[in-house]
Residue frames relative to the residue before (quaternion, step in Angstrom):
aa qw qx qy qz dx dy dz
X 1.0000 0.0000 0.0000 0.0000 0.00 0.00 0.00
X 0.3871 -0.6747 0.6115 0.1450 3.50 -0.96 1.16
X 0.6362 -0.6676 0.3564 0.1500 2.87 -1.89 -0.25
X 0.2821 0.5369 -0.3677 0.7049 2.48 2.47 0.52
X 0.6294 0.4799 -0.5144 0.3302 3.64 -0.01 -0.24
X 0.6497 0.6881 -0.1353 0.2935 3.21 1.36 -1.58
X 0.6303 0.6235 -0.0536 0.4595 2.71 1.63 -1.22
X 0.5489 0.4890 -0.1820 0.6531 3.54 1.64 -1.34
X 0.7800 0.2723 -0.3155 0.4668 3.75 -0.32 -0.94
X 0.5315 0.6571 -0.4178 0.3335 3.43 1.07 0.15
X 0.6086 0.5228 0.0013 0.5968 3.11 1.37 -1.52
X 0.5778 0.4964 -0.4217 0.4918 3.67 0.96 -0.49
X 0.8203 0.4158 -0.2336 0.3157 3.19 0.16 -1.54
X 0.4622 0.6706 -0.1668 0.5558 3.67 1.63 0.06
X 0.7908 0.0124 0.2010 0.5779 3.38 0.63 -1.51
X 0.1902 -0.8779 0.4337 -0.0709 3.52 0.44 1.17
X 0.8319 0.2948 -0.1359 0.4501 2.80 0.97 -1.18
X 0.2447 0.7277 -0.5888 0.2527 3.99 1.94 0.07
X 0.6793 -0.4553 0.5589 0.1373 2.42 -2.16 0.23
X 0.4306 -0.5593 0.5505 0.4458 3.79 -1.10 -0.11
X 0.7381 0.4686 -0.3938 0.2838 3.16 0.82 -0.39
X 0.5792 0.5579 -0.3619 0.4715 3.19 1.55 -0.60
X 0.8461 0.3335 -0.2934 0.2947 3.60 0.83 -0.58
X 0.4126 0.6869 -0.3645 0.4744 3.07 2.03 1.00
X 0.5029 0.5480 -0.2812 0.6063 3.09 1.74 -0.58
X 0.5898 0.4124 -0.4287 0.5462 4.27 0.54 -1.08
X 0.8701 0.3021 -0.1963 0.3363 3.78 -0.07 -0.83
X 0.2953 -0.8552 0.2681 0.3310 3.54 1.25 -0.04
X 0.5053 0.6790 -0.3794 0.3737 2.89 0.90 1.53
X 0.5079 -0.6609 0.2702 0.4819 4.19 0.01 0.61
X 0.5089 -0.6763 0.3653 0.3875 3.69 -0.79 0.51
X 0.4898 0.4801 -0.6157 0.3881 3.90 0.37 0.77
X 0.6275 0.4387 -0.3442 0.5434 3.97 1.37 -0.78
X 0.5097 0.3435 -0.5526 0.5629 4.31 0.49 0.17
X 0.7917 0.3739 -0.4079 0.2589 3.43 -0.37 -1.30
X 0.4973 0.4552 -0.4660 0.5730 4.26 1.62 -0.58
X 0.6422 0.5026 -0.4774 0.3273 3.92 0.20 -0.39
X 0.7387 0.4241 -0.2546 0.4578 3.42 0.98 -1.08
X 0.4920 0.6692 -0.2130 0.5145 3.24 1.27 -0.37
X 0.6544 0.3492 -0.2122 0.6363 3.41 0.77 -0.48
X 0.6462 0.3986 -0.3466 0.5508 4.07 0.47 -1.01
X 0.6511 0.4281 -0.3738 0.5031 3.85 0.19 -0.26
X 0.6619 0.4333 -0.2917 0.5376 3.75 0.71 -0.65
X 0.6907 0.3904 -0.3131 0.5220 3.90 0.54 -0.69
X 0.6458 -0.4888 0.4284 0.4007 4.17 1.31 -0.25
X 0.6331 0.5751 -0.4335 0.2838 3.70 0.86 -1.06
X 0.6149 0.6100 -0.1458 0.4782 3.35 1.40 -0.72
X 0.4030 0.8466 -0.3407 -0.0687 3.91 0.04 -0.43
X 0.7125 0.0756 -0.0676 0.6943 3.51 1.58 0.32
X 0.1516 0.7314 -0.6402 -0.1795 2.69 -1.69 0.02
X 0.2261 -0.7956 0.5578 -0.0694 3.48 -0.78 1.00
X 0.3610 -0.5189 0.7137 0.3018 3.73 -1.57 0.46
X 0.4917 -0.6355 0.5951 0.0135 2.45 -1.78 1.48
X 0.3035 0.8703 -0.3481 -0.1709 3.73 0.42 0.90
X 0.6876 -0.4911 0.3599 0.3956 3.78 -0.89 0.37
X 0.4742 -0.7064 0.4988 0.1651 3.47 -0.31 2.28
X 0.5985 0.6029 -0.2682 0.4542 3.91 0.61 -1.08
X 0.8378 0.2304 -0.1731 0.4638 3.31 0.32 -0.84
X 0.5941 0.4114 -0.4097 0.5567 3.84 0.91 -0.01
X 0.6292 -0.5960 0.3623 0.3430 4.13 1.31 0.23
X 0.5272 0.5839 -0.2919 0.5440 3.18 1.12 0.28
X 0.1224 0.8546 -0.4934 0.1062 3.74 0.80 0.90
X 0.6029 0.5525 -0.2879 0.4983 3.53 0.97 -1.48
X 0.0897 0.6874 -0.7159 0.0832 4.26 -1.14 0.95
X 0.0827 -0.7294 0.6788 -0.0180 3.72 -0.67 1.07
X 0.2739 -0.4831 0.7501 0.3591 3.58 -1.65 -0.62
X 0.0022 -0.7004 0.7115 0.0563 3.58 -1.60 0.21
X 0.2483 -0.6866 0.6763 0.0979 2.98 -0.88 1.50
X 0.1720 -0.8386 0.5164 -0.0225 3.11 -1.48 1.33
X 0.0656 0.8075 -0.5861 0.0126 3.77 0.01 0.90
X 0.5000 -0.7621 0.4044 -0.0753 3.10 -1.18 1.64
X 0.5511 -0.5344 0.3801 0.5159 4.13 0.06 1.03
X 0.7335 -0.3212 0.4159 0.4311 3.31 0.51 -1.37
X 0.7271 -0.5383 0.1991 0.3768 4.02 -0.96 0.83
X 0.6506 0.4081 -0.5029 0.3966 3.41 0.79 0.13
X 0.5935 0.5956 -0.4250 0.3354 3.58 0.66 -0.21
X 0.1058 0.9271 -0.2333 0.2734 3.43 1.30 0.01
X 0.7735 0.3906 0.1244 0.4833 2.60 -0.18 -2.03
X 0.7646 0.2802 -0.0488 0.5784 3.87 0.83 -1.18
X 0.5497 0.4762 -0.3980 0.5592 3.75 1.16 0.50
X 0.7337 0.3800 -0.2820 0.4877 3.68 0.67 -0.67
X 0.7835 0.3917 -0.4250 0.2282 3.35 1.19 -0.12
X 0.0754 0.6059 -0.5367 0.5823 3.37 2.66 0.39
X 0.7359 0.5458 -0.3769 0.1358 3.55 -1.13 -1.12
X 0.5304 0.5798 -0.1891 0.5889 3.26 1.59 -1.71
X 0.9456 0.1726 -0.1247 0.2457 3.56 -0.07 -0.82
X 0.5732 0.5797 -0.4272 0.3910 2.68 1.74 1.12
X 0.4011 -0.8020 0.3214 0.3042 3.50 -0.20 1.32
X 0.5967 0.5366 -0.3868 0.4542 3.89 1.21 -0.34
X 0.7152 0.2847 -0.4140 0.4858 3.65 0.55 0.45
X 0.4150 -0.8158 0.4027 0.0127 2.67 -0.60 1.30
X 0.7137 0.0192 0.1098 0.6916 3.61 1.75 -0.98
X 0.0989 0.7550 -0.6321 0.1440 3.16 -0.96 0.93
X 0.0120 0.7312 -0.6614 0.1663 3.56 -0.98 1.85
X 0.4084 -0.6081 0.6297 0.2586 2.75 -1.76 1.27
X 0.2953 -0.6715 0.6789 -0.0311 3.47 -1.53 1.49
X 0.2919 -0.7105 0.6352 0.0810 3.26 -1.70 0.60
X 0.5384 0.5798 -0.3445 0.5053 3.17 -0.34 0.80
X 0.6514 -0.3895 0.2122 0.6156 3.57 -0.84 -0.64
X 0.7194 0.2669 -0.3615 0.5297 3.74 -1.50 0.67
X 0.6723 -0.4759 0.5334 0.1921 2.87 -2.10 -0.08
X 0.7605 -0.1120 0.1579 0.6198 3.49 0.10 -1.69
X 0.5329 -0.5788 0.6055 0.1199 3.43 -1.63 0.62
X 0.1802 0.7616 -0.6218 -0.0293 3.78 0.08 0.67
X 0.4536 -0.4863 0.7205 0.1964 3.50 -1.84 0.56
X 0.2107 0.7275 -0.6497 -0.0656 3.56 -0.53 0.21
X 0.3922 -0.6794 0.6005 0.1549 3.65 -1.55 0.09
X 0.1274 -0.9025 0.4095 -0.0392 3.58 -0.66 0.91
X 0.3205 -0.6504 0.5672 0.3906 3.84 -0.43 0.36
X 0.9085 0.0448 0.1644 0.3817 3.75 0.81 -0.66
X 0.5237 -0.4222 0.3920 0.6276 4.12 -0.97 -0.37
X 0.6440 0.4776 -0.4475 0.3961 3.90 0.33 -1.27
X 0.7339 0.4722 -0.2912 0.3918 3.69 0.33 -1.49
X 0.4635 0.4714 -0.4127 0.6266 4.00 1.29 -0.14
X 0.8440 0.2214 -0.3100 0.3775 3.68 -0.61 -1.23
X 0.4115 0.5243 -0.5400 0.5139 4.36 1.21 0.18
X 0.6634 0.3652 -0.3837 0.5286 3.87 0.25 -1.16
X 0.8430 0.3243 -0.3811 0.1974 3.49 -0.40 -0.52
X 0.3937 0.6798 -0.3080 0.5367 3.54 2.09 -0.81
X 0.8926 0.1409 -0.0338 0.4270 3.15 -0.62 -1.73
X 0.6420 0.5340 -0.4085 0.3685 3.54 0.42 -0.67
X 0.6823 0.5682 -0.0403 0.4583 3.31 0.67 -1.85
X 0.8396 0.4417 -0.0078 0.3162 3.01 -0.27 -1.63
X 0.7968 0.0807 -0.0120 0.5987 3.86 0.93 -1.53
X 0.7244 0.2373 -0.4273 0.4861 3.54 0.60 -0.01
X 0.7053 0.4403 -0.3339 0.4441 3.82 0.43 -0.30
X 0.1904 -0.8195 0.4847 0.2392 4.10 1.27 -0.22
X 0.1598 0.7694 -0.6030 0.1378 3.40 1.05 1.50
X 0.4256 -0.6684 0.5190 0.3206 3.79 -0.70 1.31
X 0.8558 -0.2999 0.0348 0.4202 4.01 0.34 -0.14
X 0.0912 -0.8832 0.4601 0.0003 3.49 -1.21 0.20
X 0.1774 0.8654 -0.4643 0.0632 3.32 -0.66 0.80
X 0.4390 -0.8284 0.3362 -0.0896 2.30 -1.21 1.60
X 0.4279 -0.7404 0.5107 0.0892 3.57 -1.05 0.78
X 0.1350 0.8481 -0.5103 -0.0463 3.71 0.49 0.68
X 0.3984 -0.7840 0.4357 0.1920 3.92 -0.54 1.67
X 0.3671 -0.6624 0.5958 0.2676 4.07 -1.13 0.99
X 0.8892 0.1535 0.0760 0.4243 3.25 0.76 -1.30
X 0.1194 -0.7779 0.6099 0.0933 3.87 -0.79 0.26
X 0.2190 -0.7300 0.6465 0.0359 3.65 -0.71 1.69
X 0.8600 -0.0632 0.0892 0.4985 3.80 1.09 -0.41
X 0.0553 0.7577 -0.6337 0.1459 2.82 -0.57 1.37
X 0.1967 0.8238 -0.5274 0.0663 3.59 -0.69 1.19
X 0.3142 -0.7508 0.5230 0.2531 3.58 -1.04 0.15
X 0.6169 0.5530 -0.4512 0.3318 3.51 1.49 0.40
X 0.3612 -0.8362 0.3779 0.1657 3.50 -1.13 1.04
X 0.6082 -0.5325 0.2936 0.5103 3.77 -0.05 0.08
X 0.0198 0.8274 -0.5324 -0.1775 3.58 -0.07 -0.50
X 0.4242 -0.7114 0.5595 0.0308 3.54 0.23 1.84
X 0.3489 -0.5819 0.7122 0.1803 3.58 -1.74 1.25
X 0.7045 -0.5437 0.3099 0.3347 3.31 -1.26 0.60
């Protein structure tokens, strides 16, 4: 990756929705050569979505916790991440080292709609042995842009 690339996935993650021309103009180059540049970073992986960013508060979804998750035990794995995938209120979910298993983000209409996700969701259909949770007052920063490191 070059320093035009750097420069583009910079500006992507920022301006999603620019033009080729505008980011042919950030990189001095015409916007069929950005749009083969981005083209090519999406084809090598560096690229892998894009998506509107929308506003959890206003779609009713105001309540955002963490939920540490510690699993019965390693076979449940395998059948916990795929529950996980198809639930649309967690939003993220990493395996962690340390105490627990996986780190979920989850999203909530509320306390009830939190203690249903963790009860029934969590708890009796998934046979998560325990969890605890971290429910956030405030957010000083939330982004989705990553660094993007010279070689």
């Amino acid at each position: 990756m070059d320093s035009l690339d750097r420069k583009a996935i910079q500006f992507l993650m920022r301006n999603g929705r620019a033009t080729w021309a505008d980011l042919g103009q950030l990189l001095g180059l015409s916007a069929p050569a950005a749009a083969d540049r981005v083209h090519k970073l999406e084809a090598k992986g560096a690229i892998h979505a894009y998506a509107a960013l929308a506003d959890p508060e206003a779609l009713g979804y105001p309540l955002m916790a963490f939920v540490l998750v510690t699993l019965a035990g390693p076979g449940q794995r395998a059948s916990f991440l795929r529950a996980i995938e198809k639930m649309d209120q967690i939003a993220e979910c990493h395996h962690v080292a340390g105490d627990g298993d996986y780190l979920l983000k989850v999203r909530c209409r509320g306390a009830k709609d939190l203690d249903r996700l963790l009860v029934e969701d969590l708890k009796e259909k998934l046979k998560v042995a325990h969890t605890r949770t971290t429910v956030v007052l405030a957010t000083s920063k939330d982004s989705v842009v990553i660094p993007v490191a010279e070689d």
